[in-house]
C-alpha positions in Angstrom: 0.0 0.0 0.0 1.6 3.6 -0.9 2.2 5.5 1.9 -0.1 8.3 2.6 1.3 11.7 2.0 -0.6 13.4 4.7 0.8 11.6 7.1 4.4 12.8 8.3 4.9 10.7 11.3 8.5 9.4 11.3 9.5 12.0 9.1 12.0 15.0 10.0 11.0 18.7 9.3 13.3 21.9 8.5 12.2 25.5 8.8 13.6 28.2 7.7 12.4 29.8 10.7 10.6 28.6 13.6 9.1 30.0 17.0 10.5 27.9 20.0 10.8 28.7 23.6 9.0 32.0 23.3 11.3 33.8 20.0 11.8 33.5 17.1 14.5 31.0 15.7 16.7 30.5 12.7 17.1 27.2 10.8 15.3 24.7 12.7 15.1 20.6 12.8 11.4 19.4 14.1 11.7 15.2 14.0 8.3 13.7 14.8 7.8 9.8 15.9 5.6 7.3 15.4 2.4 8.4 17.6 2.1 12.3 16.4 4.8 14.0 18.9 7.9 15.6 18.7 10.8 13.9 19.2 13.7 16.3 19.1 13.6 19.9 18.2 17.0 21.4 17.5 17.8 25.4 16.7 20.3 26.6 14.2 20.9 23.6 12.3 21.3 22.6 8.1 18.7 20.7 7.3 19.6 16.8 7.0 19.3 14.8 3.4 16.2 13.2 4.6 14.1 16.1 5.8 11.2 18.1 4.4 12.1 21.4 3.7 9.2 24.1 4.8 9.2 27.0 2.7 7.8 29.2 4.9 8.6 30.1 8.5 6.8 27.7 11.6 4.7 28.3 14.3 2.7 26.1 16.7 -0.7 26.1 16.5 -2.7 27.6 19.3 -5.3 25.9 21.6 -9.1 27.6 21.0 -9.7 27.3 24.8 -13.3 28.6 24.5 -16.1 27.1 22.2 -19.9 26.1 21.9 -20.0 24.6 18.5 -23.6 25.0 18.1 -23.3 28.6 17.6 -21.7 28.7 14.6 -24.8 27.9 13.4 -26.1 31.3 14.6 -23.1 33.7 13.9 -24.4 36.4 11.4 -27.7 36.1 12.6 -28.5 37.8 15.4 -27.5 41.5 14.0 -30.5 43.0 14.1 -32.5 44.5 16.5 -36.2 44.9 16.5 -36.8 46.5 20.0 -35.1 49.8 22.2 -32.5 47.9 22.9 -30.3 44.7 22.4 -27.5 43.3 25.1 -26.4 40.2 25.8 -29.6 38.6 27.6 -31.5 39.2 24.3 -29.0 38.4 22.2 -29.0 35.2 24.5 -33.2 34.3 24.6 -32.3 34.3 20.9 -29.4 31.8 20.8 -31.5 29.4 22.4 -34.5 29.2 19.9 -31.3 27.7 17.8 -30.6 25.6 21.0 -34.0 23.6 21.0 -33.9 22.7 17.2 -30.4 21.4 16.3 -30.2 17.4 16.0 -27.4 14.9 16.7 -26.7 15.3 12.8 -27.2 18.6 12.8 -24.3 19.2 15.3 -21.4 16.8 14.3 -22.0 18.8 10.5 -22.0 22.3 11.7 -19.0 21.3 13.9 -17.0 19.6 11.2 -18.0 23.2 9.4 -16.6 25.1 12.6 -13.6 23.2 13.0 -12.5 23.3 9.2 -12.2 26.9 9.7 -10.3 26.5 13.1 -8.0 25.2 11.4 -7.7 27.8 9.0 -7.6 30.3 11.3 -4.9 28.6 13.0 -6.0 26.8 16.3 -5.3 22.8 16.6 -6.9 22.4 19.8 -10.6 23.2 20.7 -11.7 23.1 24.2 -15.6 22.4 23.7 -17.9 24.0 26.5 -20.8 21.6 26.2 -23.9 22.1 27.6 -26.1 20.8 24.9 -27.0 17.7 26.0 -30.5 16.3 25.8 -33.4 15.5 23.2 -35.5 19.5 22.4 -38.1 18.3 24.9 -35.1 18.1 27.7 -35.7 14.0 27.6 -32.5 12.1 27.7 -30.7 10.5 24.6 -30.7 6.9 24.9 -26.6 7.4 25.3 -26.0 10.2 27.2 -23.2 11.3 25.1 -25.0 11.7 22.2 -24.5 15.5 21.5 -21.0 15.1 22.5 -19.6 12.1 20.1 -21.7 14.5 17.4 -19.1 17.6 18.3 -16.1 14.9 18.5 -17.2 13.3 15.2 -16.9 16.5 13.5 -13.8 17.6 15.2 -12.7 14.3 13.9 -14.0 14.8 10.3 -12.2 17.8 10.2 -8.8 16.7 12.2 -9.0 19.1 14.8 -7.8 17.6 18.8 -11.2 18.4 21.0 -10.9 18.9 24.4 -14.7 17.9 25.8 -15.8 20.0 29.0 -19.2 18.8 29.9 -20.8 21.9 32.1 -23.0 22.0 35.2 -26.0 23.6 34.3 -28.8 23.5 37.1 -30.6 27.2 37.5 -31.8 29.7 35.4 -30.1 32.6 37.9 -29.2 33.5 41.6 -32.4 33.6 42.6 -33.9 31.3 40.6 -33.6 27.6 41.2 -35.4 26.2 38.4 -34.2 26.5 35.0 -36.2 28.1 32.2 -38.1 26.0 29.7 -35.7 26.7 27.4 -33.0 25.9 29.1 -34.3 22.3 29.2 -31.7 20.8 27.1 -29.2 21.8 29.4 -30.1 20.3 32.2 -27.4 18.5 34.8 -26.1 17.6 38.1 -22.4 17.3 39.4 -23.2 13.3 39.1 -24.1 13.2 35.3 -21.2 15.9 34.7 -18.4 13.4 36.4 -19.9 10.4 34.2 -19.8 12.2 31.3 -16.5 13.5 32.0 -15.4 9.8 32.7 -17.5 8.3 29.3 -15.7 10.3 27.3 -12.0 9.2 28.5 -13.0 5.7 28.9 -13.6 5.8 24.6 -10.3 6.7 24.6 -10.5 8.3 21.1 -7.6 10.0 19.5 -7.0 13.2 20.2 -9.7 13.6 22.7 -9.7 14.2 26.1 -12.0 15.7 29.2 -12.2 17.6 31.7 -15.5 19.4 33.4 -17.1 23.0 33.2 -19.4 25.1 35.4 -21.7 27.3 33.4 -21.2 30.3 35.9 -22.4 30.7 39.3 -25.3 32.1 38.8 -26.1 28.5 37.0 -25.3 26.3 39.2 -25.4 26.2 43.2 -22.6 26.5 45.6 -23.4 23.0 47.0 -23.3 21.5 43.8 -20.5 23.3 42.8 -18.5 21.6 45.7 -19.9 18.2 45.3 -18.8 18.2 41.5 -15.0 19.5 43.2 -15.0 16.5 45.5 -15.3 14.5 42.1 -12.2 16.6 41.0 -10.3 15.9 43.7 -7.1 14.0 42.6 -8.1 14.7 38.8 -5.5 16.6 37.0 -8.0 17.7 33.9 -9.3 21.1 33.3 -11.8 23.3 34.8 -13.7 25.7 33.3 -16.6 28.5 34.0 -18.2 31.9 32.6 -17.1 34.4 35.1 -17.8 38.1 35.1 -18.7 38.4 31.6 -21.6 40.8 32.8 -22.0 43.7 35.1 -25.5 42.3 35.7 -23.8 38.9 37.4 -21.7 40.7 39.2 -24.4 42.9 40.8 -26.5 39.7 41.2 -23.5 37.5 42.5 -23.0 40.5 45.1 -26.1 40.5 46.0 -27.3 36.6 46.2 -23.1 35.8 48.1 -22.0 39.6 49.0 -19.2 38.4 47.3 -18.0 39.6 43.3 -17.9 36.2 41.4 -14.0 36.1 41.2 -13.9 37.0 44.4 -16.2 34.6 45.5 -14.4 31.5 44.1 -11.5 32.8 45.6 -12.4 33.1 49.0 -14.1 29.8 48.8 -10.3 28.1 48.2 -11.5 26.4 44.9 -8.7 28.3 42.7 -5.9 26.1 41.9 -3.8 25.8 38.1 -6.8 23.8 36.5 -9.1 26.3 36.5 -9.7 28.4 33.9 -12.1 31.5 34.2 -13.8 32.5 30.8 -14.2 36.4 30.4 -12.9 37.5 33.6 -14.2 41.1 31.9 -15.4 42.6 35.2 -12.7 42.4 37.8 -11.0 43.9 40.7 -6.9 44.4 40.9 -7.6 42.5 44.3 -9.6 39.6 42.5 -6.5 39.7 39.3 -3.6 39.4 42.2 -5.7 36.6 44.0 -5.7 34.5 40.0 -2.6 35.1 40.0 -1.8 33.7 43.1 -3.8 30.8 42.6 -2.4 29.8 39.3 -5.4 29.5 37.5 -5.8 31.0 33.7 -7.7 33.2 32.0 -9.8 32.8 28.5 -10.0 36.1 27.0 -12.8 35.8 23.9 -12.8 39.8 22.4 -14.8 38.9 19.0 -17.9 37.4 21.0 -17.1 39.6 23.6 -16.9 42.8 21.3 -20.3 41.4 19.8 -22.6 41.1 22.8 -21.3 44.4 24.1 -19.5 43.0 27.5 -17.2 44.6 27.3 -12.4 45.1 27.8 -11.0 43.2 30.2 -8.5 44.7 32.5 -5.9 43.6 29.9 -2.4 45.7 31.1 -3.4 44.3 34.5 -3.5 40.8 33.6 -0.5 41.1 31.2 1.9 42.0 34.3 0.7 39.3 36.5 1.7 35.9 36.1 -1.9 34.7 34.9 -1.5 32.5 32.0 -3.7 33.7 29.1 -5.7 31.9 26.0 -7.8 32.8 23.7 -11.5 31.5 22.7 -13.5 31.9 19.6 -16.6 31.2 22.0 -19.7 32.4 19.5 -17.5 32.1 16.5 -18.4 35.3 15.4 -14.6 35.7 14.3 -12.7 31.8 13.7 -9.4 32.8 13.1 -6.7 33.8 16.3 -4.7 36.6 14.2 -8.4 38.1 14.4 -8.7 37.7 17.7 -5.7 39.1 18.9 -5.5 42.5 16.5 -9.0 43.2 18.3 -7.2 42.8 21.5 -4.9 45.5 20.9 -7.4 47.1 19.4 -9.8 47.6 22.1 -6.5 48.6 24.0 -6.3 51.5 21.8 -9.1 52.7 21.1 -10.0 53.5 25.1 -6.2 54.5 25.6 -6.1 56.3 22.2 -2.4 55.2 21.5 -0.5 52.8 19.9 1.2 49.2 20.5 -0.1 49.2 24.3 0.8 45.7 24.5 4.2 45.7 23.7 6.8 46.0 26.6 10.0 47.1 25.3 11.3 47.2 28.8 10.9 43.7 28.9 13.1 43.2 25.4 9.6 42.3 24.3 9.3 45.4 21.3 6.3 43.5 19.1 2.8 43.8 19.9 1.8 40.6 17.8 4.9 38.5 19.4 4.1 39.2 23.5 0.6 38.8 22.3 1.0 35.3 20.9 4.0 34.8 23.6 1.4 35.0 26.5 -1.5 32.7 24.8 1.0 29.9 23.3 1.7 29.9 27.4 -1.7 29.0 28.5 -3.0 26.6 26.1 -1.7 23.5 27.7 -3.4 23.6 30.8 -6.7 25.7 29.0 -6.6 22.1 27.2 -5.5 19.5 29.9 -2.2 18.5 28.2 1.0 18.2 29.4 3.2 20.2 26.6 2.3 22.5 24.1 4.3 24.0 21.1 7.2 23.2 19.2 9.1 21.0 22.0 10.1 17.6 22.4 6.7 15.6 23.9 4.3 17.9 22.3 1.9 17.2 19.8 3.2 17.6 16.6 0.9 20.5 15.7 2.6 23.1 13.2 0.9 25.9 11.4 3.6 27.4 8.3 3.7 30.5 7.0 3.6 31.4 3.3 7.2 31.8 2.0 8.3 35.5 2.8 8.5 38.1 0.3 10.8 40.3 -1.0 9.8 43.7 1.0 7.6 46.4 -0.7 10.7 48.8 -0.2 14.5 47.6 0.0 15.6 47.3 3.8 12.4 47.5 5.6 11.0 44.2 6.9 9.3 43.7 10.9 8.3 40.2 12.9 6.1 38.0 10.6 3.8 37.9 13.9 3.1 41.8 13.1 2.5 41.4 9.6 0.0 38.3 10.7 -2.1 40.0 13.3 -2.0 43.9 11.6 -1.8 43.3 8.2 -3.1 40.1 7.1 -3.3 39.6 3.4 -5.9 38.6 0.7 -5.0 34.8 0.7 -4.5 32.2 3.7 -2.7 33.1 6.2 -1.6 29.7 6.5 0.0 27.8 3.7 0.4 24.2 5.9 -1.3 22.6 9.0 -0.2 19.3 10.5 -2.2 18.6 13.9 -0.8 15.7 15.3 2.1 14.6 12.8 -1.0 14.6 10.0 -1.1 17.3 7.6 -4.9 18.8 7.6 -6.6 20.5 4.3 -6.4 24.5 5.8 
């Protein structure tokens, strides 16, 4: 049988340029073995007789560490408005008329859709917030994991790695115990979260893993919220929740707890390094220093957070603390992570009305695009629940390459292909090659 060319496993790599350990790096050697991982990564080397030569310059790929696939099917649509006003909570009654009507079918297509363009847009990794769960009358599936093998089957249509997160999702609010009627395919407890999380490591399918999710506070009760942690306990996967994406939950967290939500979980000891707090738009410098502390990350989302009007996070503050940071396409309004992190600076601008706020030249760190990517290449291994991440030895062999470089519109002047990628993005794709896993996928 002819080998298949997709497949690079066993074969050695050459870039002329490559990011590894946090800069950029000349002539570089990338070997990957036989189950999708590097092997060796060397720095300044020729390439060797037998290796592939790249002919653009290399980057990882980057975890998406925020998603609900069934929204894609709803991006574009909600851009009208038909009353006074239009915020997130109407924005939201209308994402979940698309909730009650998509089907098993339905889901693994639009996510195979959503995916294919993760890729393009240069993530490998997609950390699936799933809440979607149960039949449109809120009955259960026969197999409980139904709506979740249809988001992995897609992911695995399109060759993406899928981190599954199924979420606790109990209460319509603070103050209300009961959920709404159309929250009824959402519906779980910390039990049926932990089996769910278990079913889906137990399949032991490639490039998937689990960990668990809280919708938000106001979602889910503080009792159940601590049973689902003693399920946790000894667990080493991810944990994820919507935090202080709103003003409104804030007020309402302060009001149901007397407690601001980040401060909340803080005080409560349940911080630790597999947490990772979705939004964090509303905060404190006391609630930043106690994330910080804790070792937990942050999922910053500024398309979907741009569109439903939450929004800039404290973004300076959280760049000089130690907070690992990732990013999440979340609504999938925008599918693309040079997107994502142009509005970033962007936003940053605009309310500071100058330029490259980002950057820190005291810190020998002059680009805005490279400290950017720098600080969410950091964060996407434990946004994920895997060990390594990027171009080092152990790591997935995930690679996204660069169209060859050229010649510069005017002789001598030439930047970090980063900048050029996040602030000028050209006409074509931004990515000429993407290999998740040792496999090369169609971009």
């Amino acid at each position: 049988m002819d080998a298949d060319p997709q497949d690079l496993r066993g074969h050695v790599l050459w870039a002329p340029r490559a990011w590894v350990a946090g800069r950029w790096h000349d002539g570089v050697q990338l070997a990957i073995d036989a189950t999708g991982h590097w092997r060796e990564v060397n720095c300044g080397v020729a390439p060797a007789p037998e290796a592939i030569r790249l002919q653009g310059p290399a980057l990882p790929g980057l975890v998406d560490a925020h998603s609900h696939a069934f929204q894609r099917a709803f991006a574009g649509l909600a851009e009208t408005r038909s009353g006074e006003h239009d915020d997130f909570w109407s924005w939201r009654d209308r994402m979940y008329g698309v909730a009650l009507r998509i089907t098993p079918s339905e889901l693994r297509a639009v996510a195979r859709q959503l995916c294919t363009e993760l890729l393009q847009g240069g993530y490998t990794q997609l950390c699936e917030f799933h809440y979607l769960h149960h039949q449109p009358d809120g009955r259960a599936y026969d197999h409980e994991l139904e709506m979740a093998w249809a988001v992995a089957d897609g992911a695995a249509d399109a060759g993406i790695g899928l981190t599954l997160l199924p979420v606790l999702y109990e209460r319509a609010g603070f103050m209300q115990p009961e959920l709404r009627p159309d929250q009824r395919r959402f519906a779980t407890d910390a039990r049926c979260v932990l089996r769910m999380r278990d079913g889906i490591r137990a399949a032991k399918r490639p490039n998937v893993n689990a960990g668990v999710a809280i919708h938000s506070l106001r979602a889910a009760a503080p009792e159940s919220i601590r049973a689902l942690m003693k399920g946790c306990d000894g667990d080493e996967g991810p944990i994820h929740i919507h935090v202080a994406e709103q003003t409104a939950e804030v007020d309402d967290c302060l009001a149901a707890t007397g407690r601001r939500p980040i401060e909340w979980l803080a005080h409560e000891g349940l911080l630790d390094a597999r947490w990772q707090l979705v939004h964090a738009t509303h905060t404190t410098p006391a609630e930043i220093d106690a994330v910080a502390a804790s070792g937990a990350g942050v999922v910053l989302c500024p398309s979907t957070e741009a569109n439903l009007g939450d929004g800039l996070p404290d973004l300076a503050r959280w760049l000089a603390s130690s907070t690992p940071l990732t990013l999440g396409s979340d609504s999938h309004v925008e599918r693309d992570w040079p997107a994502e992190l142009r509005l970033l600076e962007y936003g940053q601008r605009l309310t500071q009305r100058r330029r490259n706020v980002c950057a820190a030249p005291e810190l020998g760190e002059p680009s805005t695009a490279a400290r950017l990517f720098k600080r969410v290449l950091a964060g996407g291994a434990a946004a994920a629940g895997l060990r390594r991440w990027g171009l080092e030895a152990g790591a997935r062999a995930d690679l996204l390459v660069l169209p060859a470089p050229t010649a510069p519109l005017v002789e001598g002047i030439s930047g970090d292909p980063l900048d050029t990628l996040v602030f000028a993005p050209g006409a074509s794709p931004a990515f000429a090659q993407v290999l998740v896993a040792g496999r090369r996928v169609e971009p």
